[in-house]
TORZA-799496 format. One record per residue (C-alpha): x, y, z; residue in three letters. Coordinates in nm, 3 decimals. Layout:
! TORZA-799496
       x       y       z residu
       X       Y       Z    ala
...
//
This chain:
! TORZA-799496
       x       y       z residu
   4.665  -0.778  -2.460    unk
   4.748  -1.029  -2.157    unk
   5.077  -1.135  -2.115    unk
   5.009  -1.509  -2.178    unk
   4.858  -1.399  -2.542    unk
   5.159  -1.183  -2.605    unk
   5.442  -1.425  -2.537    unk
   5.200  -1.714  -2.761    unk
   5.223  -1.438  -3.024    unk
   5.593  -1.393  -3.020    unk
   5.695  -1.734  -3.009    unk
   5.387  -1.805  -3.338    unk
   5.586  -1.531  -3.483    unk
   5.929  -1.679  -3.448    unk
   5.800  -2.004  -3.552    unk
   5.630  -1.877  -3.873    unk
   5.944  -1.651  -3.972    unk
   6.136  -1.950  -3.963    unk
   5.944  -2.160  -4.140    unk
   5.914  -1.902  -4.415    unk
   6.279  -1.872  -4.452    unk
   6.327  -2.289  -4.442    unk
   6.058  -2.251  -4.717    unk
   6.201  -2.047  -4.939    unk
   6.554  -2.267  -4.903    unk
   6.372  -2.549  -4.987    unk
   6.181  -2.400  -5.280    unk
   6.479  -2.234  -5.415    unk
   6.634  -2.606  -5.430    unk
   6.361  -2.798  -5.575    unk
   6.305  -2.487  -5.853    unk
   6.692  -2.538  -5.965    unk
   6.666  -2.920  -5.992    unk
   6.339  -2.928  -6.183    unk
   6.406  -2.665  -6.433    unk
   6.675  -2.851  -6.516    unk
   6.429  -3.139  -6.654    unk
   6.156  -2.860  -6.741    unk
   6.126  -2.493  -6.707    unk
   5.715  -2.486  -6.724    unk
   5.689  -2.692  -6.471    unk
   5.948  -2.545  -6.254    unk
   5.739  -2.166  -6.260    unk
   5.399  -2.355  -6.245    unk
   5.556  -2.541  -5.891    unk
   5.642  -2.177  -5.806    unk
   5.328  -2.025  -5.861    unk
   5.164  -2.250  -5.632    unk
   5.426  -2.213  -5.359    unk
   5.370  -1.848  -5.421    unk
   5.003  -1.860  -5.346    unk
   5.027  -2.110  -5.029    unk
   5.295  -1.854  -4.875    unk
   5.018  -1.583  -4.964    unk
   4.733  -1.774  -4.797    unk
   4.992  -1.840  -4.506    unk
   5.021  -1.431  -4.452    unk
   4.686  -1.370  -4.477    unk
   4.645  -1.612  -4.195    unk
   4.893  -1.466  -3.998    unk
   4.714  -1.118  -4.073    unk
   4.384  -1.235  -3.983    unk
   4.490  -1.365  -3.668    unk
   4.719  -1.078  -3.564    unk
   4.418  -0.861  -3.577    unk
   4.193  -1.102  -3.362    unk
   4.462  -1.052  -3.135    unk
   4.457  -0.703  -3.087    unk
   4.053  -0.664  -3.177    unk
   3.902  -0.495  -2.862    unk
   3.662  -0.733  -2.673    unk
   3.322  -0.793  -2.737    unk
   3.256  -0.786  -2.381    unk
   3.410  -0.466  -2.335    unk
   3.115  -0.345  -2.587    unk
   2.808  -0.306  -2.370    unk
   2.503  -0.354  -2.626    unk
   2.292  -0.052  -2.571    unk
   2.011  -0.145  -2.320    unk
   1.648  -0.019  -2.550    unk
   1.430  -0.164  -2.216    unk
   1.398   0.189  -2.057    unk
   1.309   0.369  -2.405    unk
   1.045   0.123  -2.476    unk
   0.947   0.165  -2.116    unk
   0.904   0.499  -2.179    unk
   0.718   0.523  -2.464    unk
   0.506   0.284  -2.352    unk
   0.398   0.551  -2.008    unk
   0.390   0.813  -2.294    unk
   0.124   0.594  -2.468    unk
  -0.071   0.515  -2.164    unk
  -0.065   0.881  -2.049    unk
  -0.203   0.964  -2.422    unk
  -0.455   0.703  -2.369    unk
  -0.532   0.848  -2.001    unk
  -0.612   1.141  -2.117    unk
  -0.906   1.111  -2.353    unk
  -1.049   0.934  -2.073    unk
  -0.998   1.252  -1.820    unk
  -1.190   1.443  -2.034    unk
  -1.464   1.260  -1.986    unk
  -1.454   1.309  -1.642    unk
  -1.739   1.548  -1.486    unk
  -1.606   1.611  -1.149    unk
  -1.384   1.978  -1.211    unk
  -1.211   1.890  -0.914    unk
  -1.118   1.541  -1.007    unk
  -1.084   1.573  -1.360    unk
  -0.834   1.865  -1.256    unk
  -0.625   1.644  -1.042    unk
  -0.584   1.420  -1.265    unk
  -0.443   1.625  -1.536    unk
  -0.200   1.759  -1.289    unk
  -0.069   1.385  -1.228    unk
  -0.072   1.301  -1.588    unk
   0.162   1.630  -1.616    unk
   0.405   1.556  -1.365    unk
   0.438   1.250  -1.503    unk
   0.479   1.363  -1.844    unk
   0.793   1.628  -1.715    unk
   0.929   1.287  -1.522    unk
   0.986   1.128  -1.905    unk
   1.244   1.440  -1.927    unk
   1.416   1.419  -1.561    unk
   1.751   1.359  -1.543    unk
   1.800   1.253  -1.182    unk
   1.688   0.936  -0.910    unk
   1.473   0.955  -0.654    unk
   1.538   0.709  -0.327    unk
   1.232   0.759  -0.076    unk
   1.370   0.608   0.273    unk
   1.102   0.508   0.468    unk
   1.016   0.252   0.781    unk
   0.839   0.297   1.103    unk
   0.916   0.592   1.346    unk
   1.220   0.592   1.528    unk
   1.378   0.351   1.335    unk
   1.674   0.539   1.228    unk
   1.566   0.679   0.889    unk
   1.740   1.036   0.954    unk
   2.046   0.947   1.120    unk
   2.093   0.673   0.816    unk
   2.001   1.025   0.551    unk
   2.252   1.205   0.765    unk
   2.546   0.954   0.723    unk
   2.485   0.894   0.376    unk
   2.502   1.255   0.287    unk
   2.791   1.340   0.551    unk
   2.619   1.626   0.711    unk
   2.349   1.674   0.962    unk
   2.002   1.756   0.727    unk
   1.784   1.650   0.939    unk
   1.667   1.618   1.321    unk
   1.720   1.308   1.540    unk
   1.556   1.244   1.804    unk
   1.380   0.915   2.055    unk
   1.049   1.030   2.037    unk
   0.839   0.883   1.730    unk
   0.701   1.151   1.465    unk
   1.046   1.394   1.473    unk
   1.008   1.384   1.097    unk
   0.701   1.574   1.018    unk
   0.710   1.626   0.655    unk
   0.891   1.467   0.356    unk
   1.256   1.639   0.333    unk
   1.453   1.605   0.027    unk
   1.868   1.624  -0.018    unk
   2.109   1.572  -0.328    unk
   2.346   1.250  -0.220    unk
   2.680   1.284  -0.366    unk
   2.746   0.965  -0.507    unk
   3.029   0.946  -0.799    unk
   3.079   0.791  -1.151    unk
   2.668   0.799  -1.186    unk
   2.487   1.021  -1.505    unk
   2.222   1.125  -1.330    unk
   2.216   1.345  -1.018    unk
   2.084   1.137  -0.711    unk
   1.822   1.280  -0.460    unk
   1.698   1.106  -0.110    unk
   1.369   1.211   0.065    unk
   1.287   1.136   0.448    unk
   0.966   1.040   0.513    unk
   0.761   1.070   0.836    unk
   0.750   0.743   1.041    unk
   0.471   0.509   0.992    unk
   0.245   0.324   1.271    unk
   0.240   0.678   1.438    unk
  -0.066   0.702   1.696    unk
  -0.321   0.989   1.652    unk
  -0.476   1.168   1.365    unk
  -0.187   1.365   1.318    unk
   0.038   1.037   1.240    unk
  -0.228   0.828   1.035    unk
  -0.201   1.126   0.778    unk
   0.187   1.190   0.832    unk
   0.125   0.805   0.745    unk
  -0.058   0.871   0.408    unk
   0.252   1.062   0.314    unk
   0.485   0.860   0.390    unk
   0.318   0.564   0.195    unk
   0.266   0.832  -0.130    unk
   0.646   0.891  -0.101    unk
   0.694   0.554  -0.136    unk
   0.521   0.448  -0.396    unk
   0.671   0.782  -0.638    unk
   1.043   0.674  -0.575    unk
   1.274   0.504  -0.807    unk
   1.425   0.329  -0.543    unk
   1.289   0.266  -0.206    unk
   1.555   0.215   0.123    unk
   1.314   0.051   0.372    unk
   1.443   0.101   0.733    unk
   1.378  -0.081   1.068    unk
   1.571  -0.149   1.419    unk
   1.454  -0.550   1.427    unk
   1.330  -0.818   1.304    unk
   0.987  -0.728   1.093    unk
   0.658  -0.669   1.306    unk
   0.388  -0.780   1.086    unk
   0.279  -0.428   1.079    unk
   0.590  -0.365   0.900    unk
   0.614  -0.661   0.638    unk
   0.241  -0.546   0.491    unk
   0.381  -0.238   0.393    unk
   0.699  -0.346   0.244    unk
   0.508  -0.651   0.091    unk
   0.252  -0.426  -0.088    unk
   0.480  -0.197  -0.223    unk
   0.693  -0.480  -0.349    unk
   0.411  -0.626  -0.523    unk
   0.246  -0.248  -0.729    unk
   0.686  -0.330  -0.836    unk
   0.902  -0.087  -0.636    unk
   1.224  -0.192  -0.580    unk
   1.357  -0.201  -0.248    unk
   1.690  -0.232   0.055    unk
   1.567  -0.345   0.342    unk
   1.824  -0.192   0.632    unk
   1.880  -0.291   0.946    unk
   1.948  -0.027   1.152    unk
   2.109   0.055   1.503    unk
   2.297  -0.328   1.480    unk
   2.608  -0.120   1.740    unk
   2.298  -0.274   1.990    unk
   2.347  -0.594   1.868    unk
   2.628  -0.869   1.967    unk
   2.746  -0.996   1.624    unk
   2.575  -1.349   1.654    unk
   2.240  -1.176   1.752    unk
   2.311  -0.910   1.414    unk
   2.364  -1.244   1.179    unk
   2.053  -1.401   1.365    unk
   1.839  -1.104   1.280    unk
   1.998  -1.019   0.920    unk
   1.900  -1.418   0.870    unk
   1.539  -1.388   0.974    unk
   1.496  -1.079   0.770    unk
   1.623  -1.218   0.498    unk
   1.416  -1.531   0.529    unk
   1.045  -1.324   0.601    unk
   1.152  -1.122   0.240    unk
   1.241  -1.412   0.065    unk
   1.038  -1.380  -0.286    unk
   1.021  -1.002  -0.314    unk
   1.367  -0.893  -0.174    unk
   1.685  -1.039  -0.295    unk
   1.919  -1.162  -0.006    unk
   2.175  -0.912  -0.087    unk
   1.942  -0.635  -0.082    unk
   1.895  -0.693   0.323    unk
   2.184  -0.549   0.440    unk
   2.343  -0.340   0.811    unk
   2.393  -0.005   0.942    unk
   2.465   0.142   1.206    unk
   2.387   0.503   1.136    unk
   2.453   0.670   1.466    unk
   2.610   0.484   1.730    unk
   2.573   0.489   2.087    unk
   2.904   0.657   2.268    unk
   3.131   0.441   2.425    unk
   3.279   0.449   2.787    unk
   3.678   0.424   2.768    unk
   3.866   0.280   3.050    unk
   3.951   0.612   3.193    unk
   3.548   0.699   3.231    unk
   3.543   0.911   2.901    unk
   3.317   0.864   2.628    unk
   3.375   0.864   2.242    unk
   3.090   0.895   1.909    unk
   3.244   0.602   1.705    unk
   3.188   0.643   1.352    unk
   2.879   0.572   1.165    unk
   2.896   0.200   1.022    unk
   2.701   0.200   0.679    unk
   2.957   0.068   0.461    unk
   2.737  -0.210   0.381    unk
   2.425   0.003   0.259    unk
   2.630   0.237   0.089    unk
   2.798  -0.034  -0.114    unk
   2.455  -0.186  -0.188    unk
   2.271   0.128  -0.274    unk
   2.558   0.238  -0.496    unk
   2.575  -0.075  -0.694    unk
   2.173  -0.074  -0.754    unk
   2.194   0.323  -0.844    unk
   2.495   0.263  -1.095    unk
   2.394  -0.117  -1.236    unk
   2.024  -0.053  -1.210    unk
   1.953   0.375  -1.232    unk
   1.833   0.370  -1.627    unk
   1.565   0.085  -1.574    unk
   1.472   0.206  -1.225    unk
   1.370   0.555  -1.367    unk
   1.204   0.348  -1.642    unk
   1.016   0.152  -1.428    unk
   0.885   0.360  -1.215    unk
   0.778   0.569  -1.480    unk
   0.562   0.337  -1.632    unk
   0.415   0.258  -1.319    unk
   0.319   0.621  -1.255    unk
   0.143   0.626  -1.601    unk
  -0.008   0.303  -1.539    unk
  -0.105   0.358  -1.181    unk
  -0.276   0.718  -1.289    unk
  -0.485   0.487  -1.584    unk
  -0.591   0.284  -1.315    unk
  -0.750   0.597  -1.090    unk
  -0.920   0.738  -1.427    unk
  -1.073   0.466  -1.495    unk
  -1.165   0.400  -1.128    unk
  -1.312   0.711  -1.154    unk
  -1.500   0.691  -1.472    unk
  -1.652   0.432  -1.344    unk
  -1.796   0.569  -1.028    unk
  -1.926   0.848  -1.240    unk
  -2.077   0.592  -1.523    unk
  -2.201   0.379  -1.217    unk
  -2.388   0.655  -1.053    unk
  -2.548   0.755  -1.388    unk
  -2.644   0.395  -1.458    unk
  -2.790   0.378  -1.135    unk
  -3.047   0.668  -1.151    unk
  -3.118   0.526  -1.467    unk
  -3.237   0.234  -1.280    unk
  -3.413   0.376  -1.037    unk
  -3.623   0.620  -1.286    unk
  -3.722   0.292  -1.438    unk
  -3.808   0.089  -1.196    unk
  -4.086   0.315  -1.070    unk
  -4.194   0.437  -1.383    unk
  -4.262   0.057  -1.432    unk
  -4.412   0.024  -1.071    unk
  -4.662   0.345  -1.186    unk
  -4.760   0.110  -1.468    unk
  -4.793  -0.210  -1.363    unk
  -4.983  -0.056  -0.994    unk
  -5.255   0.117  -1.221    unk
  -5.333  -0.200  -1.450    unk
  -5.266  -0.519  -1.271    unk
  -5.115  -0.808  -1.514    unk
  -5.281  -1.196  -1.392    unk
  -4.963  -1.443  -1.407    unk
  -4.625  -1.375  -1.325    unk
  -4.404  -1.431  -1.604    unk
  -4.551  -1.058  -1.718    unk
  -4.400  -0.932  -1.445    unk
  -4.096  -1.066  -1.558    unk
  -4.100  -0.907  -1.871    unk
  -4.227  -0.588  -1.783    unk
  -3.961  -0.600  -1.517    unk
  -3.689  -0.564  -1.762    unk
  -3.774  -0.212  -2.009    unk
  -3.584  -0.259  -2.384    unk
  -3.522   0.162  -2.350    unk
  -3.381   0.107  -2.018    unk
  -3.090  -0.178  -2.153    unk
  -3.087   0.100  -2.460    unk
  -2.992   0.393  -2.237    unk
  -2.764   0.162  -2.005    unk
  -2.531   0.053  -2.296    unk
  -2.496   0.425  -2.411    unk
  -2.327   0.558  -2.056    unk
  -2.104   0.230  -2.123    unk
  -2.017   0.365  -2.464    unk
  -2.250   0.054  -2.631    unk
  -2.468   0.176  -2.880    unk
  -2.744  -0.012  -2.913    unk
  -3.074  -0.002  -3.114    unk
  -3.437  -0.074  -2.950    unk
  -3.423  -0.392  -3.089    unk
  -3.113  -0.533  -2.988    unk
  -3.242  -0.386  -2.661    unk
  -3.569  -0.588  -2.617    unk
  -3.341  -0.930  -2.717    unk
  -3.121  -0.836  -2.424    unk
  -3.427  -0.774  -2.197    unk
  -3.611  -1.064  -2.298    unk
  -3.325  -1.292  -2.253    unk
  -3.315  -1.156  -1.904    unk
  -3.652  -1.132  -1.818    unk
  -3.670  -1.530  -1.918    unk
  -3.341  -1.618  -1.677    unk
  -3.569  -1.397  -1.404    unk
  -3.848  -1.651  -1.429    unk
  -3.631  -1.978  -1.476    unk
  -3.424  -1.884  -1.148    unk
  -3.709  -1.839  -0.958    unk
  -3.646  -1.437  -0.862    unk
  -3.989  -1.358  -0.964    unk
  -4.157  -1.607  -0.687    unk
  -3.857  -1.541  -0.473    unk
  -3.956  -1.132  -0.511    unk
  -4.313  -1.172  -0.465    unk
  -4.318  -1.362  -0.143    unk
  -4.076  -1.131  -0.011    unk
  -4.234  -0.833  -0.118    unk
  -4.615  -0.936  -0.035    unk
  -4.487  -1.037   0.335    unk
  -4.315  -0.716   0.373    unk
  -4.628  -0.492   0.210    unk
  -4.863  -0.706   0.459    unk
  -4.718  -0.614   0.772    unk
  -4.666  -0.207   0.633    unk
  -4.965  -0.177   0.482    unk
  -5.396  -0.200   0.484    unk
  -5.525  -0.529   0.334    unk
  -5.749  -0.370   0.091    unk
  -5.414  -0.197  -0.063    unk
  -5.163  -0.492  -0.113    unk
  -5.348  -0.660  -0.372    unk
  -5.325  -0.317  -0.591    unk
  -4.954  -0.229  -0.474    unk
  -4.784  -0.587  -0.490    unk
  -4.767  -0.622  -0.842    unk
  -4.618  -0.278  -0.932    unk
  -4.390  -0.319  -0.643    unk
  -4.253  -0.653  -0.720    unk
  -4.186  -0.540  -1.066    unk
  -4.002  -0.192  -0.958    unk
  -3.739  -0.408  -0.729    unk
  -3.761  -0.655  -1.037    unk
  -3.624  -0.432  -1.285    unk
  -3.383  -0.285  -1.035    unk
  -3.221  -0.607  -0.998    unk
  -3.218  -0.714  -1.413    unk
  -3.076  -0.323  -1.448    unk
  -2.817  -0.332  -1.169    unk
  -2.723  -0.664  -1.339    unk
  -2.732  -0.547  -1.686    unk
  -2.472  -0.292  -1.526    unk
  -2.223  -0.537  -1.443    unk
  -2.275  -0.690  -1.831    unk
  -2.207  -0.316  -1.941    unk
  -1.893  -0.303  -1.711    unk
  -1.732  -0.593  -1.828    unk
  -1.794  -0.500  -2.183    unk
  -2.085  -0.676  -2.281    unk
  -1.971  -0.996  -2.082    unk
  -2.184  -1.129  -1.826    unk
  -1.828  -1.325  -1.731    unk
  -1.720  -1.679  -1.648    unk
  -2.103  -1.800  -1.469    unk
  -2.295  -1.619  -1.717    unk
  -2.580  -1.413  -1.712    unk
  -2.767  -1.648  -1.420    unk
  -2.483  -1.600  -1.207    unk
  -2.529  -1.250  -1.245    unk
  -2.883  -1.219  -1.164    unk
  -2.838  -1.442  -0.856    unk
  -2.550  -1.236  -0.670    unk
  -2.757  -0.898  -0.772    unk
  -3.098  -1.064  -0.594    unk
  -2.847  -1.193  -0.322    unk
  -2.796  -0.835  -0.279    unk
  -3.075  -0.683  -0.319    unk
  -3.312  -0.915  -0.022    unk
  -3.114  -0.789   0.249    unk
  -3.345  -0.662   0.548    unk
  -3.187  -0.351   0.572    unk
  -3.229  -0.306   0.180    unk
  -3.583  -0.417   0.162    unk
  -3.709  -0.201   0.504    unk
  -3.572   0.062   0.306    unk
  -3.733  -0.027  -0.048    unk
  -4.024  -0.099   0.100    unk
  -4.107   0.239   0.294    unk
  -4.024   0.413  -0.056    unk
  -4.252   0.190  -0.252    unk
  -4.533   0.290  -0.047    unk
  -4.465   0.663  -0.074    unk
  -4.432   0.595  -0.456    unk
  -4.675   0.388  -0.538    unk
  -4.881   0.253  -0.232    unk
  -5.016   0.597  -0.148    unk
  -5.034   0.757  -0.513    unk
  -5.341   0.419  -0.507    unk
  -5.470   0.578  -0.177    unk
  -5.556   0.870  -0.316    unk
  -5.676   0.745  -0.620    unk
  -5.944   0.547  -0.397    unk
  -6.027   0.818  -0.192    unk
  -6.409   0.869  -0.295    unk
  -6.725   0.993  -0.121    unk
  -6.839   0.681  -0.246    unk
  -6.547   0.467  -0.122    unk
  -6.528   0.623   0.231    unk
  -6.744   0.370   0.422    unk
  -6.468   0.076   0.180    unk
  -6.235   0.278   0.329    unk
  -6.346   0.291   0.713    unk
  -6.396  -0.101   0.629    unk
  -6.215  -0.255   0.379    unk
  -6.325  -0.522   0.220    unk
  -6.209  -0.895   0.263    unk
  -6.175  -0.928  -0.106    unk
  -5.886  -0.636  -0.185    unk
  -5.636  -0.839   0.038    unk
  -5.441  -1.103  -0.175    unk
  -5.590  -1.423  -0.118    unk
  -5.348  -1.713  -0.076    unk
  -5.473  -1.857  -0.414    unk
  -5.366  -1.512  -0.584    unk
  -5.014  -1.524  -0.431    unk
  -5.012  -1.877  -0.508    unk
  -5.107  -1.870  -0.865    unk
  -4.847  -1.558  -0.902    unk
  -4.574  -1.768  -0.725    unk
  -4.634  -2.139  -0.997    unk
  -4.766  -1.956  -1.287    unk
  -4.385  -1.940  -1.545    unk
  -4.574  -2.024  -1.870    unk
  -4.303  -1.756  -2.029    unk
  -4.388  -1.870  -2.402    unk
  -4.759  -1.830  -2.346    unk
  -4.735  -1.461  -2.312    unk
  -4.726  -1.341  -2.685    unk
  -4.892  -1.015  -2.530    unk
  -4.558  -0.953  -2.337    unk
  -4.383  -0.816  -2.634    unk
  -4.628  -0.560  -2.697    unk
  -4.616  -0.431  -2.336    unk
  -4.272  -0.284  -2.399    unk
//
């Protein structure tokens, strides 16, 4: 108890003890005279005196012990944000799991269990990690070594002395859990060695609880990316300036000030702070030189007060954003796998269709548009996505499709492209056979490579809708580089299975001299490009 509170106590106490003992004069007084008159009423008057003085001590208890309660402040609530954190990554790691399984790659789907089990024996550590890291030469060792005390580590001018990550226990008191600091190799290193000296710097970095970001100056750009990415994946971070024995102290403030200012929204002002970890020797008058001490008062302050205020939700934190960053590369890599499958799906439709349509040639166009999109092929599509769907539910899907192919104008768009490209790769008497089951092969590779991206999204074809869709997936899909290369495997799949089937004694001298007729007229191209009568097709549905 303060010494203001005691001395109000004292004196309360004075002042009630002596109006208790006035009271009970006065009381005694009044009882004699009244009794005199009437004794019942005398010992009722008492009784009630009797009960005021009671209520009066119970006061006086009640505050005495307010008094010498302990302080609610003094009663830290008990923090439950890094146990929920916790069990949340142990959820998310459950969740991750299942999904590994389904992973084909051995090598993958190995590595991946090996991250979800290091994570997993990080829910049971009992210590911090700090990850320094910053560009080479910046200081990051010689900060390590006067944090620690001791020389760990080598220091040196030129860039890349730190090859490999090094990790050392820092001594740090009145903290539960044991604290451990890793050097990292310098970023922005030239070569092939230092791009993957690099990679492990930046995979350091994004593992540690807390991260002590190091640099000599004011932040290159190459420098702020970095730091600005890993703020925003959610690592916390000290930005420290090193080597400031360089600096005359209005240059130091200058630079701490821009530093602090190029951060601002992802690093707190307090957390940019000075060092100078190994300090150039200084000339006396007499010619001799002296090693002042290492200056790092500052970023020892700092770093303690994070570590001690901050240690329980840091390890929580990062944590969680192991388990969710390891979520994110399963399902990454589901989907590559899922994609690839979906793809030769795709392609082992669209030429199945080509076969068909190449062999009997449909008259209008808005067949091709339904032919172009196969009810099995949607069917088999939604079951790599984990969508069951039956045949029918298929065809509504295709149809739907097949109708936003004709209304956008991909069909026309698809067979002028295609017919120019066939004319100028292949004999006139040919592209009248070919262009149909062509067009209708890179048809139903753009409605399947869109029906992908509706599979993807889980059954959503998104904010534009399904004609958005389609559009971006034909955008794709024209390119000259694409088409050259479409084109020159359409005519190996279908252009020259026609060949042979024309090759005939009878048909040799058609051959030698093909006929005028087999070319497509401009009136057959034309009526394929106008002709989108979709709801005068009623065969269409039977050519699934």
């Amino acid at each position: 108890m303060s010494s203001p509170r005691a001395i109000a106590f004292i004196v309360g106490l004075c002042f009630v003890l002596g109006l208790a003992i006035w009271l009970i004069g006065a009381i005694y007084q009044l009882y004699v005279e009244v009794s005199f008159s009437s004794l019942l009423l005398a010992n009722l008057l008492l009784l009630v005196v009797l009960v005021l003085l009671g209520l009066l001590v119970a006061a006086f208890v009640y505050y005495f012990n307010q008094i010498f309660k302990p302080s609610q402040r003094s009663r830290r609530p008990v923090v439950r944000a890094p146990e929920k954190k916790a069990e949340a990554a142990g959820v998310t790691l459950k969740a991750v799991r299942q999904q590994v399984g389904q992973i084909q790659d051995e090598v993958a789907r190995q590595a991946l269990w090996e991250r979800s089990r290091a994570i997993e024996a990080n829910l049971q550590r009992q210590d911090l990690h700090v990850v320094v890291f910053g560009t080479g030469s910046a200081g990051k060792t010689s900060l390590i070594n006067a944090l620690i005390g001791r020389v760990v580590g080598t220091v040196g001018a030129p860039m890349g002395t730190t090859q490999a990550g090094a990790t050392y226990a820092l001594p740090l008191p009145r903290l539960r859990r044991q604290i451990f600091i890793t050097d990292t190799p310098g970023i922005l290193e030239a070569g092939v060695a230092g791009t993957e000296r690099e990679r492990l710097a930046k995979q350091l970095a994004t593992e540690a609880d807390l991260l002590v970001f190091v640099v000599d100056n004011d932040l290159r750009q190459s420098e702020f990316e970095p730091l600005q990415v890993l703020a925003a994946i959610g690592k916390r971070s000290l930005l420290v300036l090193n080597k400031t024995d360089l600096y005359a102290q209005p240059d130091r403030e200058a630079v701490l000030a821009s530093l602090r200012a190029r951060v601002r929204g992802f690093i707190a002002p307090q957390d940019v702070v000075d060092a100078a970890a190994a300090p150039q020797p200084m000339q006396l008058a007499n010619g001799q030189f002296v090693q002042p001490d290492a200056d790092i008062e500052a970023t020892i302050r700092r770093l303690a007060e994070v570590l001690r205020s901050e240690g329980e939700e840091l390890v929580a934190d990062n944590i969680l954003l192991q388990a969710q960053r390891l979520g994110q590369d399963v399902r990454e890599s589901l989907d590559r796998q899922r994609r690839q499958q979906a793809e030769q799906i795709v392609e082992r439709y669209q030429w199945i269709s080509a076969g068909v349509l190449a062999v009997t040639p449909l008259p209008v166009a808005d067949m091709l548009g339904a032919a172009a999109v196969n009810a099995q092929m949607v069917v088999e599509l939604g079951r790599i996505y984990g969508c069951e769907l039956n045949l029918d539910r298929g065809r509504e899907l295709a149809l739907s499709l097949g109708k936003m192919l004709v209304s956008l104008g991909v069909v026309k768009g698809a067979l002028q492209l295609l017919a120019t490209a066939l004319q100028l790769s292949v004999a006139g008497y040919l592209v009248g056979k070919a262009i149909q089951g062509v067009t209708v092969a890179y048809l139903t590779r753009i409605a399947g490579k869109s029906f992908i991206e509706y599979f993807r999204q889980n059954q959503d074809w998104g904010d534009g809708g399904m004609g958005e869709v389609v559009q971006r997936q034909f955008r794709l899909e024209r390119r000259d580089e694409f088409v050259k290369a479409f084109v020159s495997e359409a005519i190996d799949r279908v252009v020259k299975p026609l060949t042979v089937a024309k090759r005939s004694p009878e048909d040799a001298e058609e051959l030698m001299s093909p006929a005028e007729n087999d070319a497509p007229s401009p009136e057959l191209i034309s009526e394929l490009l106008v002709h989108d009568d979709w709801e005068r097709s009623p065969q269409s549905d039977r050519d699934w």
